[in-house]
C-alpha positions in Angstrom: 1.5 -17.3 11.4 0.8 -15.2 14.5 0.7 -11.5 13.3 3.1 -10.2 16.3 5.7 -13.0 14.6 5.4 -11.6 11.2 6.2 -8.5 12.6 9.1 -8.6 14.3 11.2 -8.6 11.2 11.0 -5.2 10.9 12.1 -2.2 10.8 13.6 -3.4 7.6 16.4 -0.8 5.7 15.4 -0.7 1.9 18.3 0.2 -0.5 16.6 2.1 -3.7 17.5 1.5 -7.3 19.2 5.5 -6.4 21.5 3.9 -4.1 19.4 5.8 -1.5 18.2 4.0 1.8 14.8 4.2 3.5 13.6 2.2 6.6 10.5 -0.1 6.3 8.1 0.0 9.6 4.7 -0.6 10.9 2.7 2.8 11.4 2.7 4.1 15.2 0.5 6.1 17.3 3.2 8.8 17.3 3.4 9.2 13.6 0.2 11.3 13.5 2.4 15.0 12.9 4.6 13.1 10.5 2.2 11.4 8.5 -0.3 14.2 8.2 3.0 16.0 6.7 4.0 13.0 4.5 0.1 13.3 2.8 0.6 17.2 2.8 2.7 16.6 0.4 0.9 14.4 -1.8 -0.3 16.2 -4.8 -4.6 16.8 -4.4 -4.8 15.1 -7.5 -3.7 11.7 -6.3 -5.1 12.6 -2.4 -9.0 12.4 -4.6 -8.6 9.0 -5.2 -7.8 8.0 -1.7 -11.0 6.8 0.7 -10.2 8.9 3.2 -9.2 12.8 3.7 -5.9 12.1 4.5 -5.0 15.7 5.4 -8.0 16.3 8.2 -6.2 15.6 11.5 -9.3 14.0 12.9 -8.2 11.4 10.6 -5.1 10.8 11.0 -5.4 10.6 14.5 -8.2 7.8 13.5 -5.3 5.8 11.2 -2.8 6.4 14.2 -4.7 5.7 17.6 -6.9 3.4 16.2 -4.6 0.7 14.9 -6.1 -2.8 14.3 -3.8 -4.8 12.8 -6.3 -7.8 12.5 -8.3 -5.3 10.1 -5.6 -3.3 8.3 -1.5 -3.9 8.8 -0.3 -0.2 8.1 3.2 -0.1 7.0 5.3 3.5 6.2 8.8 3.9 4.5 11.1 6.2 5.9 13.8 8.4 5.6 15.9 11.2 7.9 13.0 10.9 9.9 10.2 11.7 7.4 7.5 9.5 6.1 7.8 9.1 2.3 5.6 6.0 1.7 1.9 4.8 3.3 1.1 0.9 2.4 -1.5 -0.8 4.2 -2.5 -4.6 3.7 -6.7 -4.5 4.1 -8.1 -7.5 5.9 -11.6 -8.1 5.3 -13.7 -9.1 8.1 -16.5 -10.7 6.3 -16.1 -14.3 7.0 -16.1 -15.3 3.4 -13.4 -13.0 2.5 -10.9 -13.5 5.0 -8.6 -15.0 2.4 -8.5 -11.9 0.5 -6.1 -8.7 1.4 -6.1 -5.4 -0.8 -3.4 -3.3 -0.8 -2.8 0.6 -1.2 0.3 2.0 -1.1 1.1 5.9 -1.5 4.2 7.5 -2.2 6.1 10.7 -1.8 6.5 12.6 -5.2 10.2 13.2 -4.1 10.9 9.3 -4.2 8.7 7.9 -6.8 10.7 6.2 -9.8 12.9 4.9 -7.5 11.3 1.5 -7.2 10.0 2.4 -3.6 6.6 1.2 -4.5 7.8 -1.8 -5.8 9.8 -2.9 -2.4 6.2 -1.6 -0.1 4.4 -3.9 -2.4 6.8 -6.9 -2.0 6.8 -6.5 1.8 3.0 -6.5 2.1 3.1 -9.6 -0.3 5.0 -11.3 2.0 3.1 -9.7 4.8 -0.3 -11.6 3.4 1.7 -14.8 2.7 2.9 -15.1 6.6 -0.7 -13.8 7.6 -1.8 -17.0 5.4 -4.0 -15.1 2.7 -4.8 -16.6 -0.3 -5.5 -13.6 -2.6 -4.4 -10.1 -3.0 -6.2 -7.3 -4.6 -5.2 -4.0 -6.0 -7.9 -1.7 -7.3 -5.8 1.1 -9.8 -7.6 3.5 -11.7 -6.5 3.1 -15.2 -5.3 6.4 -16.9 -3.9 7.6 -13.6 -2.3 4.9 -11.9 -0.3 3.9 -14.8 2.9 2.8 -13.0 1.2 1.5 -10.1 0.1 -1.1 -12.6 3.1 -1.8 -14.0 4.4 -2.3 -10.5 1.7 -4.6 -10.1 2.1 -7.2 -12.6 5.9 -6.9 -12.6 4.9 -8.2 -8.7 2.9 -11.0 -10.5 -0.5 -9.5 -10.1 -2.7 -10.4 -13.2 -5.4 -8.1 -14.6 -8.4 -9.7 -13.6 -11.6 -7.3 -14.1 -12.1 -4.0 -16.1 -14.9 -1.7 -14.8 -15.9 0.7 -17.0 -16.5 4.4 -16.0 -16.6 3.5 -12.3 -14.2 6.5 -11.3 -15.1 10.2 -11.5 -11.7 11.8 -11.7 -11.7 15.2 -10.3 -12.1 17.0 -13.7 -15.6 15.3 -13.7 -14.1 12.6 -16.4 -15.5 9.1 -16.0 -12.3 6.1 -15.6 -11.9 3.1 -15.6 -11.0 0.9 -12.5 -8.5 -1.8 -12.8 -9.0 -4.8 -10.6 -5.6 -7.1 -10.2 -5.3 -10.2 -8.5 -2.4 -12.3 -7.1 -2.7 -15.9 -5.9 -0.3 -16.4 -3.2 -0.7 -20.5 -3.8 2.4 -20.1 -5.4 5.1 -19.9 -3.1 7.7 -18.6 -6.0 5.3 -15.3 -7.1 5.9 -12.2 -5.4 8.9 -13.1 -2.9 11.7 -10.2 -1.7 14.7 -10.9 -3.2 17.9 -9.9 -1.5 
């Protein structure tokens, strides 16, 4: 499906398990204030095992003028006007892995345990079914992503590889990375309900 066509379903309104409401839209060029503030607030702890330096401006500006949605399909969650969620569906660009996406999502400290992750990571599910991907990929580092692996495989996503001591935490403590996989061949896994 065309990607402009999979996108015009949103902005989408998200009711949370709090009975709170957030909005659900792709990332725009004048986000870059609000979105530097949104990772601001992050703790440092989970900002470390990010790939970028989310709070430089320089990159921000580089997530926010440089959109390419045929590389990476940046979503953000928001509410009263702030940004309170970052997911982004990776496409790869290597011929041979086209098939495969990898998603990261990030959320605000304020709205985590309200099953906001779990809705981002539904939405970019469906995001890689319409886009016609065949697998999806989290990477979670064991010890400190804890519920964003239980997110996971309540999503469907399957444990598929362990690697040992590949993350230095910022304590200088080696941990584990958790590789989990979703097959989208199944059009029941992983679909929004209501």
């Amino acid at each position: 499906m065309n990607l402009n066509t999979v996108l015009r379903r949103f902005p989408v309104r998200a009711t949370l398990n709090d009975e709170s409401s957030v909005v659900i839209r792709p990332l725009t060029p004048d986000d870059k204030i609000e979105l530097r503030r949104f990772f601001l607030r992050v703790p440092a702890e989970d900002r470390y095992y990010l790939n970028n330096n989310v709070t430089a401006p320089d990159v921000i500006r580089e997530f926010t003028d440089g959109i390419d949605m045929e590389r990476v399909v940046p979503l953000v969650a928001e509410s009263d006007g702030h940004i309170v969620a970052d997911a982004t569906l990776h496409r790869s660009r290597r011929a041979g892995r086209r098939h495969v996406g990898e998603l990261r999502i990030v959320v605000d400290p304020e709205f985590r345990g309200r099953a906001l992750g779990s809705r981002l990571t539904h939405e970019l599910i469906e995001l890689g079914r319409n886009l016609e991907l065949q697998r999806l990929v989290f990477e979670l580092v064991n010890l400190r992503e804890q519920a964003a692996i239980h997110t996971a495989s309540q999503a469907g996503f399957q444990e598929v590889a362990i690697l040992k001591d590949r993350v230095v935490d910022m304590y200088g403590s080696l941990q584990d990375l958790v590789i989990m996989e979703l097959s989208l061949d199944d059009p029941e896994i992983g679909h929004l309900e209501g």
